[in-house]
TORPAFI-619162 format. One line per field, with one value per residue (C-alpha): residue number from 1; residue in one letter; y, x, z. Coordinates in steps of 0.5 Angstrom, whole numbers. Each point is the difference from the previous one (the first is absolute). Example, Ala and Ser with C-alpha at 12.3 -4.5 7.8 and 13.67 -1.06 7.14 Angstrom:
REM residues 2
resi: (1/2)
resn: (A/S)
c2: (-9/7)
c1: (25/2)
c3: (16/-2)
END
This chain:
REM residues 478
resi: (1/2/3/4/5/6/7/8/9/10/11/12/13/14/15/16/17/18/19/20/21/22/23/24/25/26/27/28/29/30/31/32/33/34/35/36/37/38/39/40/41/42/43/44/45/46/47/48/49/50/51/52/53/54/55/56/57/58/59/60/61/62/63/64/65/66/67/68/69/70/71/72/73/74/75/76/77/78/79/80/81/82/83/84/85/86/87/88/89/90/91/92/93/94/95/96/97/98/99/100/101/102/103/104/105/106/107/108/109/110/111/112/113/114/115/116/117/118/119/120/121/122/123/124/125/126/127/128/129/130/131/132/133/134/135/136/137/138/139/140/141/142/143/144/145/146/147/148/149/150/151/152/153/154/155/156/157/158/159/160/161/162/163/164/165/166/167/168/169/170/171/172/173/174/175/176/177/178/179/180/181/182/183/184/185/186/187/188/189/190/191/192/193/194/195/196/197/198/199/200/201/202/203/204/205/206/207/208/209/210/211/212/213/214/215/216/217/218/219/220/221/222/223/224/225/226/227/228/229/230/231/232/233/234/235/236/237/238/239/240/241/242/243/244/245/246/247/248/249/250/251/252/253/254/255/256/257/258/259/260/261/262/263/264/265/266/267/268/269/270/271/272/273/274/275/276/277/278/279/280/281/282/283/284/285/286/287/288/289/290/291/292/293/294/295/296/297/298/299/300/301/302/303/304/305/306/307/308/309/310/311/312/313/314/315/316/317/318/319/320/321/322/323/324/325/326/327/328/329/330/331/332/333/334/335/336/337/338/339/340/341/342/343/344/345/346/347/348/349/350/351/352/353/354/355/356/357/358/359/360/361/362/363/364/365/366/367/368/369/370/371/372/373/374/375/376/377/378/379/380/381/382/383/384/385/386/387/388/389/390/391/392/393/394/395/396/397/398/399/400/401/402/403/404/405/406/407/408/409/410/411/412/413/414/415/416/417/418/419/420/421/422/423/424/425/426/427/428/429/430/431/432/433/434/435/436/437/438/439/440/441/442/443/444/445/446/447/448/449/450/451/452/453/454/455/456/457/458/459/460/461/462/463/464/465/466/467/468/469/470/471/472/473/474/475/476/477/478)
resn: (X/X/X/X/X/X/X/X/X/X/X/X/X/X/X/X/X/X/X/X/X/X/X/X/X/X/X/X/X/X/X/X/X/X/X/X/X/X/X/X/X/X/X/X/X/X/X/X/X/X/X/X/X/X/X/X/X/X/X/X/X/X/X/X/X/X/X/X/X/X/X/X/X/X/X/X/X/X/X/X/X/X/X/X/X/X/X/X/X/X/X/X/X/X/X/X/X/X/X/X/X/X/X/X/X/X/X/X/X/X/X/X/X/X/X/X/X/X/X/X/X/X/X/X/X/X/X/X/X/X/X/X/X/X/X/X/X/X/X/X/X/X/X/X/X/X/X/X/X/X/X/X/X/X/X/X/X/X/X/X/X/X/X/X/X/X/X/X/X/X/X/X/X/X/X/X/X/X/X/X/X/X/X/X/X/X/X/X/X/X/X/X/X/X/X/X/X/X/X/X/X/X/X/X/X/X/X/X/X/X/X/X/X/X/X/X/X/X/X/X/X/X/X/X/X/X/X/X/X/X/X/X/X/X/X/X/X/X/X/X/X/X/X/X/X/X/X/X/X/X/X/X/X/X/X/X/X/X/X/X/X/X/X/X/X/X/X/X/X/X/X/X/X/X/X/X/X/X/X/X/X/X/X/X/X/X/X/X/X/X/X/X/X/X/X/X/X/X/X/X/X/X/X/X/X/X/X/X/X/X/X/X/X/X/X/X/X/X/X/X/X/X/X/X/X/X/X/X/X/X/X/X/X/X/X/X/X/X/X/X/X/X/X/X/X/X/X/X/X/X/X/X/X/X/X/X/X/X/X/X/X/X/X/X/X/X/X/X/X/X/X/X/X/X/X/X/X/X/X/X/X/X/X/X/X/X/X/X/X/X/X/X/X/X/X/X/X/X/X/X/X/X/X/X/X/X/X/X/X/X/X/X/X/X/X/X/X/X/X/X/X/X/X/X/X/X/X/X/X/X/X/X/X/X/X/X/X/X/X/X/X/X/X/X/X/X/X/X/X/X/X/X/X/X/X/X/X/X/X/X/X/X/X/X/X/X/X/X/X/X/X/X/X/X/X/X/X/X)
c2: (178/0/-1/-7/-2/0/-2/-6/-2/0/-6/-3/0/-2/-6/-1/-1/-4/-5/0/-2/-6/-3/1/-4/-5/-1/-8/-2/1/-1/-1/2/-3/2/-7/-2/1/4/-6/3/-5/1/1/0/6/-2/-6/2/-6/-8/-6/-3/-7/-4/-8/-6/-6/-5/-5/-7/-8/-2/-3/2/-2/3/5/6/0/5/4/2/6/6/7/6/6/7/7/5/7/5/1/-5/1/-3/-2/-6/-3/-5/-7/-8/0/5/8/1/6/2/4/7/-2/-3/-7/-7/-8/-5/-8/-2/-9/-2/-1/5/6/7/7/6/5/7/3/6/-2/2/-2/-3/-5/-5/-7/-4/-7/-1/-6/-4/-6/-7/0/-4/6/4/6/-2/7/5/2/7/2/7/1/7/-1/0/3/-6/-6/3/-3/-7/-3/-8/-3/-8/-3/-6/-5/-5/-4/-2/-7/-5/-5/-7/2/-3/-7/-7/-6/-6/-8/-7/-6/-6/-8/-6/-7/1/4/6/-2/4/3/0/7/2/7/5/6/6/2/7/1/6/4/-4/-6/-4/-3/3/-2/4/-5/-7/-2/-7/-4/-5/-4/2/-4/6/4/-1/5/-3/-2/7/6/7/4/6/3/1/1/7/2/0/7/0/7/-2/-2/-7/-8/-3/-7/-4/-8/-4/-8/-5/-1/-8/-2/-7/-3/-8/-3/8/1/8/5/2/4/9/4/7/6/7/8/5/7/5/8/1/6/3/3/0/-6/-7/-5/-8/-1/-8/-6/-6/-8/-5/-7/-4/8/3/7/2/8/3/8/1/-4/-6/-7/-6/-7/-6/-6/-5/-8/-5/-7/-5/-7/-6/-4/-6/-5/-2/-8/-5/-4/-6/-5/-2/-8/-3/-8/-3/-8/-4/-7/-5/-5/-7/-3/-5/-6/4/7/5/5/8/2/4/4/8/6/6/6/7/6/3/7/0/-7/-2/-8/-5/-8/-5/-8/-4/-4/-8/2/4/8/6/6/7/4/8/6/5/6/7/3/-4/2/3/-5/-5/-5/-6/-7/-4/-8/-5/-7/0/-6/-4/-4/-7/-6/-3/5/6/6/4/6/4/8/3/8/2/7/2/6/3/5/2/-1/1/1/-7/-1/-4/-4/-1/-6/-1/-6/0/5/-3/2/-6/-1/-4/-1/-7/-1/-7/-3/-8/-3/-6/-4/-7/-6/-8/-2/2/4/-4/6/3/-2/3/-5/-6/2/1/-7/-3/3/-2/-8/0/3/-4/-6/3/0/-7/-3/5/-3/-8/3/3/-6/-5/4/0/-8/-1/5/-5/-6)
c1: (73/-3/-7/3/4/-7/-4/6/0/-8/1/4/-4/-6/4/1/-6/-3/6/-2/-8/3/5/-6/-5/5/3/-2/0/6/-1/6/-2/4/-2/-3/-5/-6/1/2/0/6/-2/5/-3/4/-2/-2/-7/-1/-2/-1/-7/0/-5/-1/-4/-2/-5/-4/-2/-2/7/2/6/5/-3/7/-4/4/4/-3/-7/0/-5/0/-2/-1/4/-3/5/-3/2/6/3/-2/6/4/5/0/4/-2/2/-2/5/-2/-8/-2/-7/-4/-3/-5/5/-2/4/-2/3/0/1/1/-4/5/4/-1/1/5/-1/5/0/-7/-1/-4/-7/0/-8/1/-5/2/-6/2/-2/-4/1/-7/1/6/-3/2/-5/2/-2/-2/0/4/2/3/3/5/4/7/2/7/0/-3/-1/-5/-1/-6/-2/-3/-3/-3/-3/1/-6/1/-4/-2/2/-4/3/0/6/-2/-3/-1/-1/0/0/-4/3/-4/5/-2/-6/-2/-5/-7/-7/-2/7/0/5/-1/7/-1/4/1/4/3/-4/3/-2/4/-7/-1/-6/-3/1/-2/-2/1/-1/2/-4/1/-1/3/-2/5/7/2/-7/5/2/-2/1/0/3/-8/0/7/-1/-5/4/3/5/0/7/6/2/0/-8/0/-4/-2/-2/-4/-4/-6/-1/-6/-2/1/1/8/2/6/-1/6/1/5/0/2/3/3/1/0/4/-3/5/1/7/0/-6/-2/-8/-1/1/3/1/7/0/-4/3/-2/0/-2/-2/-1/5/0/3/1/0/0/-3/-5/0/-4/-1/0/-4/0/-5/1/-5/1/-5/1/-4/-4/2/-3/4/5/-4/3/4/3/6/1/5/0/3/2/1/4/2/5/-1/7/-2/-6/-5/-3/-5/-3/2/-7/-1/7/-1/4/0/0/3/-1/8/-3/-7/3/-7/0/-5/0/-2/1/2/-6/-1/5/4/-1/-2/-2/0/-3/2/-5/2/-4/3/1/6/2/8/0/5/-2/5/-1/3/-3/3/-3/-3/4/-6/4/-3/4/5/0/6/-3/3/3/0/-3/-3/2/-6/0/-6/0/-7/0/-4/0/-5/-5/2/2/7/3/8/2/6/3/6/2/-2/-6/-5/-7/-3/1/1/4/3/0/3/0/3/-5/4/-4/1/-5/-7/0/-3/-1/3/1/-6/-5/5/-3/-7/0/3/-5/-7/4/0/-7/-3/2/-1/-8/0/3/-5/-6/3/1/-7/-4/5/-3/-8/1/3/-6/-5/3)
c3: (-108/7/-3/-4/7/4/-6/-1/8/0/-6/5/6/-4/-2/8/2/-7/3/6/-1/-5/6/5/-3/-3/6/-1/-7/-4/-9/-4/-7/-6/-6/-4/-6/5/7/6/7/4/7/5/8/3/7/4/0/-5/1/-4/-4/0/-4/3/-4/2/-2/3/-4/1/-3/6/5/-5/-7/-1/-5/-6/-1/-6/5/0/1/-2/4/-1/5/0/4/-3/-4/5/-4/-6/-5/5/1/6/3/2/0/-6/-3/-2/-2/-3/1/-5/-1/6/5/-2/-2/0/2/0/7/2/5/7/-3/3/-5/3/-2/4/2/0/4/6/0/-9/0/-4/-5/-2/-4/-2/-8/-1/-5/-3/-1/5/7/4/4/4/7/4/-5/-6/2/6/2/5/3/1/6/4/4/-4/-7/-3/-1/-4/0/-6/0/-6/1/-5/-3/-7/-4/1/-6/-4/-2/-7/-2/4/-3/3/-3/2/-5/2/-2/1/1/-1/-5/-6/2/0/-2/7/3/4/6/3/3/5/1/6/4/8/2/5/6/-3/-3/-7/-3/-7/-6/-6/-1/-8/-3/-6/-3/-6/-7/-6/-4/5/-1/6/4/6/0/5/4/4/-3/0/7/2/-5/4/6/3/5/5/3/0/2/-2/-2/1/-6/0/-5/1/-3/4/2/-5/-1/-6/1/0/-1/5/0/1/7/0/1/-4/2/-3/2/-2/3/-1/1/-1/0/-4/3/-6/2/-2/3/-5/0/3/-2/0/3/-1/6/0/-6/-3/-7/-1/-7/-1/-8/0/6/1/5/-2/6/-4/5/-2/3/0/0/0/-1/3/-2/5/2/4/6/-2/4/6/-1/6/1/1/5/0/4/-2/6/-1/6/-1/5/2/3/0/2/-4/0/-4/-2/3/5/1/1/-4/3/-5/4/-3/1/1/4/4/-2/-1/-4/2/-6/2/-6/-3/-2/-6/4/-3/4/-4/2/-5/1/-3/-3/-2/-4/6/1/-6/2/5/3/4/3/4/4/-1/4/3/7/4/5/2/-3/2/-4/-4/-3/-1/-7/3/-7/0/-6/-1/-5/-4/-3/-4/-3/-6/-5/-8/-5/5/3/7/-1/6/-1/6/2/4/4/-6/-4/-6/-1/-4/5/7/3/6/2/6/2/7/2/3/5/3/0/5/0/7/6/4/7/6/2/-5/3/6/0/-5/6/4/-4/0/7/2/-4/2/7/-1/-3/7/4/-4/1/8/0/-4/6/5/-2/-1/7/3/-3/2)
END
């Protein structure tokens, strides 16, 4: 009995000290064990003695400031804790992960957001490797893989930062195209006209990409037709942005041709709202004197070019503008005179420039205006009034004429619509009646009277010197 007494308390002390050594080393870590389909350990820290592991993301792009990174982005990385860990679930801000049988799990991490792992005891070395995928655009910038240790103040932190290049796009799904038209006459053999496509480089200079000519080809119906799809299919664009294109028609000589002058823009916006490694063509946009249709994706500009011919046509010759005036006189007394000699005076009513005509034998004066084809639009007005010089005995006629000459042109002829006090005319003849009064022939004034008296008495004066001188030498010789 005393033997199985010793033997039971010898079990007993045994126990004690296996008890002992198992809560001496396990005085930090603590696993509960549950019984699953596969064995899980859940840790549960049993002191302070822990930090956390946080994981941070960030990508670097040429995007602009105001690119938003959609939301799907996201990369995957790879943590190794150890063995220590070895089918562990953990706590995170993404819910509970369970590692593996080595201590490792993966995770897909947003770029800007970081990831938390809570709980890791200080000094747990850990390895985080990020999982790189081809074809995406993202290159890991410093290193794929970094290890940390954590750390009783700061933990562990490890920063990865992918930079982000895409793929440049080609304007595969882009054709341009332009229509010459001729106005005014048929085509004809050897018509050719000549178009240029331009881009705005980063410097805000047009260059030349392309010239295409058409020329005509009665065997062609599509002869007026040309592209620049070719060369628009070559182009690759690095960047997002807005590329500015024109089209114009080069100025060439074709006689009595009217070429089409006008600019022709449009514009292609390259964009990567999804960033998926590739840019793409966000939309093309028509500006002026351009169409843009859009059919399955693909994206068409549509210019056309107008041409006008306009016959030659010789300038109208000048013409002249006649004036007549018809100048009367009415004697009311014995004695008359001629419509000779009296002055008319034609006054520009806007220059204040003024022509003097005197009355011929027939009494007409003619002013003759010249107009050429550069009146042509043009209204010119008068004035035509008689001027009064005073002649004795007679009554001036007092009438003032207001003339209105319109120049205009007509079948390439200068036409010259005139108006006489308001009134239209065909032929321009101006009446004008003095009044001439005299019954006695004029004897002079008082003046001719005076020296008529004069010459009388002085020649009488000299016949009486001469008889008094002959008188005088006769009396001598006596």
């Amino acid at each position: 009995m005393l033997m199985k007494n010793k033997l039971i308390r010898r079990i007993a002390l045994l126990a004690s000290v296996i008890m002992l050594l198992t809560s001496a080393v396990n005085t930090t870590y603590g696993f509960i064990v549950t019984q699953t389909d596969s064995l899980i350990n859940t840790f549960v820290p049993l002191s302070s003695n822990v930090s956390n592991i946080v994981i941070n993301k960030s990508v670097e792009h040429s995007l602009g400031n105001d690119y938003k990174i959609p939301d799907n982005i996201a990369f995957d990385f790879k943590v190794e804790l150890g063995l220590l860990y070895a089918n562990t679930s953990l706590k995170t801000d993404k819910g509970d992960i369970v590692t593996d049988k080595n201590g490792e799990f993966t995770v897909s991490v947003k770029p800007n957001i970081p990831f938390k792992i809570e709980g890791i005891d200080v000094g747990t070395k850990i390895k985080v490797t990020e999982i790189q995928k081809e074809g995406n655009g993202f290159t890991v910038k410093d290193g794929a893989i970094k290890e940390a240790t954590v750390s009783e103040s700061g933990g562990a932190e490890v920063k990865f930062i992918n930079t982000y290049n895409p793929k440049a796009v080609s304007l595969v799904n882009v054709t341009v195209e332009g229509t010459k038209i001729l106005e005014g006459r048929d085509w004809q053999t050897g018509d050719t006209f000549a178009f240029i496509l331009e881009s705005k480089n980063q410097n805000g200079v047009w260059e030349k990409l392309s010239e295409k000519t058409v020329t005509f080809d009665e065997k062609n119906k599509d002869f007026n037709k040309f592209s620049f799809s070719d060369i628009i299919k070559t182009l690759e664009f690095t960047k997002v942005g807005t590329y500015k294109f024109r089209m114009s028609e080069v100025i060439g000589n074709l006689e009595n041709v009217d070429y089409d002058k006008s600019i022709n823009t449009f514009e292609i916006k390259v964009t990567d709202t999804d960033m998926d490694g590739m840019l793409e063509i966000g939309g093309v946009t028509a500006g002026q004197n351009a169409s843009v249709s859009t059919k399955n994706g693909n994206y068409n500009v549509a210019v056309t070019f107008n041409n006008t011919f306009v016959p030659a046509i010789s300038e109208p010759d000048d013409i002249s503008v006649d004036i007549t005036v018809n100048k009367t006189v009415k004697s009311t007394g014995k004695l008359s005179i001629t419509s000779a000699g009296f002055e008319f005076v034609l006054e520009n009513s806007e220059t204040k420039e003024k022509t003097v005509l005197e009355s011929g034998e027939d009494g007409k004066a003619v002013f003759k205006l010249p107009f050429t084809a550069k009146d042509i639009g043009k209204t010119y007005t008068y004035k035509l009034y008689e001027r009064n010089n005073g002649i004795d005995g007679v009554t001036y006629d007092t009438s003032v004429y207001d003339i209105n000459i319109n120049i205009t042109e007509q079948n390439n002829m200068i036409i010259a619509s005139v108006t006489v006090d308001g009134k239209g005319v065909d032929t321009v003849l101006l009446e004008f009646e003095n009044i001439y009064h005299k019954t006695t022939p004029p004897t002079g004034d008082n003046n001719i009277t005076f020296w008529f008296v004069l010459m009388i008495i002085s020649a009488m004066s000299c016949i009486a010197l001469i008889v008094l001188d002959r008188k005088y030498i006769k009396s001598l010789k006596d």
